[in-house]
N, C-alpha and C positions, 0 to 999 in steps of 0.2 A: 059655461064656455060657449062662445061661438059655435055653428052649425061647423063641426067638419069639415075639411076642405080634401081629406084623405082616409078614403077606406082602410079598414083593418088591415086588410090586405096586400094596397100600396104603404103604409104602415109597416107589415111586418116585411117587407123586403128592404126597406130604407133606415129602421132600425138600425141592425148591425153595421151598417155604413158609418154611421155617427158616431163620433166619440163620445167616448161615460167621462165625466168631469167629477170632482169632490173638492172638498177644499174639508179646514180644517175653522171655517165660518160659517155664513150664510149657505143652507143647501143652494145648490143650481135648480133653475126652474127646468123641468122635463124637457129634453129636446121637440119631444112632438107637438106642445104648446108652444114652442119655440118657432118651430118651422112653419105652424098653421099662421102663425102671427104673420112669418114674413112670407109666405104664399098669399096671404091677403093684400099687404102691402102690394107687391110685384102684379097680384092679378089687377088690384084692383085700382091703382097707378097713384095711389094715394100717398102724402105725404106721411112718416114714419109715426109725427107726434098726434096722427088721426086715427091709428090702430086703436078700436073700440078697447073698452076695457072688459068686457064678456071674454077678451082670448084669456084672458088670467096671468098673462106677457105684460112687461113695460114695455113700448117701443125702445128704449134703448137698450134692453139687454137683445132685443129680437135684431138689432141693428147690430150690438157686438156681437152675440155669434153669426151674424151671416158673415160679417168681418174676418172673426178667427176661424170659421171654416173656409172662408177663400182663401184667408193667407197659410194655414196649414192646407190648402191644395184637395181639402175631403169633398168639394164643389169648387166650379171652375162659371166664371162667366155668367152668374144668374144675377147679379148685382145692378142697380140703376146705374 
């Protein structure tokens, strides 16, 4: 995986924020791989299908959950 973009510590406070997902198919990929993907995105101003493949994210699931956590309200306004 990519270099971290979030300490343990910013980590362990942003954790419980997030929602746990399952399904009864494919597991979900871990939110924290999730979020690093689309914090690379946002910092790094790059378009979504450039998100290296080191994060262990596809850009489009990092793109769907930024999606359904803005539209379930769990993050507000961090979207391009």
């Amino acid at each position: 995986m990519a270099k971290p973009m979030l300490s343990d510590e910013q980590w362990a406070k942003l954790e419980p924020l997030l929602p746990k997902y399952s399904s009864a198919g494919r597991p979900w990929k871990e939110n924290r791989a999730v979020l690093e993907g689309i914090l690379w995105v946002l910092k790094s101003g790059a378009r979504w299908r450039d998100l290296p493949p080191d994060f262990g994210v596809s850009p489009a699931t990092c793109w769907r959950r930024l999606r359904r956590w803005e539209e379930s309200k769990t993050i507000e306004g961090v979207g391009p």
